[in-house]
Residue, then its C-alpha position, 0 to 999 in steps of 0.5 A: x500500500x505504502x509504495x503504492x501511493x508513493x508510486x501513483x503520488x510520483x505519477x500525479x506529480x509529474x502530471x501536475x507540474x505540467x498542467x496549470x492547475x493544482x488538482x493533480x499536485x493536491x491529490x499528489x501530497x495526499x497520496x505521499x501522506x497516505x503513504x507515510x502512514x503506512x511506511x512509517x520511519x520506525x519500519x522503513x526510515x529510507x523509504x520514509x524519508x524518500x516520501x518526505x521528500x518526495x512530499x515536499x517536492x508536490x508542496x512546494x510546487x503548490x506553494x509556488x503557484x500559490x500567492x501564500x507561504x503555507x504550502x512552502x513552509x510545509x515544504x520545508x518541514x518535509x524536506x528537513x524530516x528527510x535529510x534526518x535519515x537521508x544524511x549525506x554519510x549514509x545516502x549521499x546521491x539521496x541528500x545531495x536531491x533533497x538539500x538541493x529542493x530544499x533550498x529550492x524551496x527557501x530562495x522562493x519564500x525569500x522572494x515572497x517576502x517584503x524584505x531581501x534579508x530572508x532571500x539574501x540569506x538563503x541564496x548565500x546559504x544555498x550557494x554553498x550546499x549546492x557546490x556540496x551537493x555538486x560533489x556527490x551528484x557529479x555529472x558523470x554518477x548523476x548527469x541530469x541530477x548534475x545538470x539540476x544542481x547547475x540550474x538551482x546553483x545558477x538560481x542562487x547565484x544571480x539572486x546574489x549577483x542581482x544585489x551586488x555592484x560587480x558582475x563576477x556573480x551574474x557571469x558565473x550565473x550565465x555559465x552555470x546555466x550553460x553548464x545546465x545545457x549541456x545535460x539538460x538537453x532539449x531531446x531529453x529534457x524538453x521542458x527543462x531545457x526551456x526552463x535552463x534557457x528562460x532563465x540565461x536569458x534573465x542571467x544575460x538581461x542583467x548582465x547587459x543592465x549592469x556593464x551597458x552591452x547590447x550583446x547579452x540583449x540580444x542572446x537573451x532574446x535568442x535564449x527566450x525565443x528558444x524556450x518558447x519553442x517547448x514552452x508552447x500553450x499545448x504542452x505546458x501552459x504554465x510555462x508559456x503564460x509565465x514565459x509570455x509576461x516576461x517577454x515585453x519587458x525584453x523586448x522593449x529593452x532591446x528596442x531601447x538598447x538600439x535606439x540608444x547605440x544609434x543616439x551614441x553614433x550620431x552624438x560620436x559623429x555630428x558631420x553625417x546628421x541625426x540617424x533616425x531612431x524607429x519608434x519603439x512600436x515599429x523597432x519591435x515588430x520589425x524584431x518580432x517580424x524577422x523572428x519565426x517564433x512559431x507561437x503567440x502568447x498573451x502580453x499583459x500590462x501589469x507590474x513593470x510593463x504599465x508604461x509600454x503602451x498598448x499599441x506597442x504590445x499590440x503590435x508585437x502581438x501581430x508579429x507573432x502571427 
């Protein structure tokens, strides 16, 4: 009973991580609950500790899609009650999966909260415990479990890098993630090789804010539009409707990064006059125009895009077509 409804919890939560509800992921923890009842710690302490973990893996991807911290903060619970017997000594590959989530799970209740004290803390923290946990799941023992580690590392690290001055941290964040990539490759991992590539282009967006580059623009365009490729409405919504909201935003710093090199030339060179500078509407539909995205996505204007103007979003909504 106990390994069967660890079994089915195993299977309701990989088909809830790509739906965009949560009925799948709620009835994914109920199962691990009903199996914790009957492999208990005192009869089987591995196999108890691998649905603890497995436990707060389904809560904290209901925490995530949900605006509280309850959901995470069970999460963990759960995890920490499985690396009590999942010790790094006595389980090793085990440990290094569950520390990795856990911490996971903390950098994500630290972006919950108001202040950057909680967050700052647990990406330093978590820093260091997925460079140990690199140590045992290696990329030649464990490539995808290496590859994960990479991507959770890389998280952490441009966390950091986003609230220092420097950019030693965002660049090693951009090669952590294409370490990822290696492994985590799209024939094998479709939807996770979206996931490693949305987030190097927001490892490369930063860095090009930080040192004033176009460069890194313009591969995180390439990197986004490369998710958008699995990340399609039909295979996985949720990953299409949160990748959608951050594409204006891309978009629209490209279309400025352009219009001010073209501003630069024409202060650098006054003899040949004034280079006219698209307006920003038509310099992202032609972007969008010469791109075969293959897609279209809802563009909302909330948070940091209430200042793009509709016309403009519209606009880039018709490129997509």
């Amino acid at each position: 009973m106990g390994k069967s409804a660890n079994r089915y919890g195993t299977a309701l939560l990989e088909l809830g991580k790509r739906e965009a509800g949560t009925e799948r992921l709620q009835e994914a923890a109920a199962a691990y609950r009903a199996a914790l009842k009957e492999g208990t710690r005192d009869r089987l302490p591995l196999d108890w500790a691998a649905t603890q973990s497995n436990l707060g893996n389904a809560l904290s991807a209901l925490g995530e899609r949900e605006s509280g911290t309850e959901r995470l903060e069970q999460a963990v619970v759960a995890f920490r009650a499985a690396l009590e017997e999942q010790t790094r000594k006595r389980a090793p590959l085990d440990w290094a999966r569950t520390q990795s989530n856990l911490d996971a799970t903390l950098l994500t209740l630290g972006w919950r909260e108001t202040g950057t004290a909680r967050l700052n803390e647990a990406a330093a923290a978590s820093g260091a415990a997925y460079r140990a946990a690199l140590e045992e799941r290696t990329r030649e023992r464990l490539p995808l479990g290496w590859a994960q580690t990479q991507y959770n590392l890389g998280i952490a690290l441009m966390v950091l890098g986003e609230r220092e001055s420097g950019t030693a941290l965002l660049e090693e964040a951009v090669a952590t993630f294409r370490a990822t990539l290696q492994e985590a490759t799209r024939e094998r991992v479709p939807l996770d090789w979206a996931k490693a590539q949305n987030n190097l282009g927001v490892a490369l967006e930063l860095l090009s804010k930080r040192d004033g580059g176009t460069d890194q623009l313009q591969e995180a365009v390439a990197a986004c539009r490369a998710a958008l490729q699995e990340w399609t409405e039909e295979r996985a919504p949720l990953g299409w409707a949160k990748h959608g909201k951050i594409w204006p935003k891309r978009l629209r710093i490209w279309a400025g990064a352009r219009a001010g090199r073209r501003r630069q030339w024409s202060a650098q060179h006054p003899d040949h006059g004034p280079v006219k500078t698209p307006r920003a509407g038509n310099a992202l539909e032609t972007r969008f125009r010469t791109r075969n995205l293959g897609t279209v996505w809802p563009l909302p204007v909330q948070g940091d895009f209430r200042d793009i103007p509709q016309k403009v979003i519209a606009r880039g909504a018709d490129g997509l077509r």
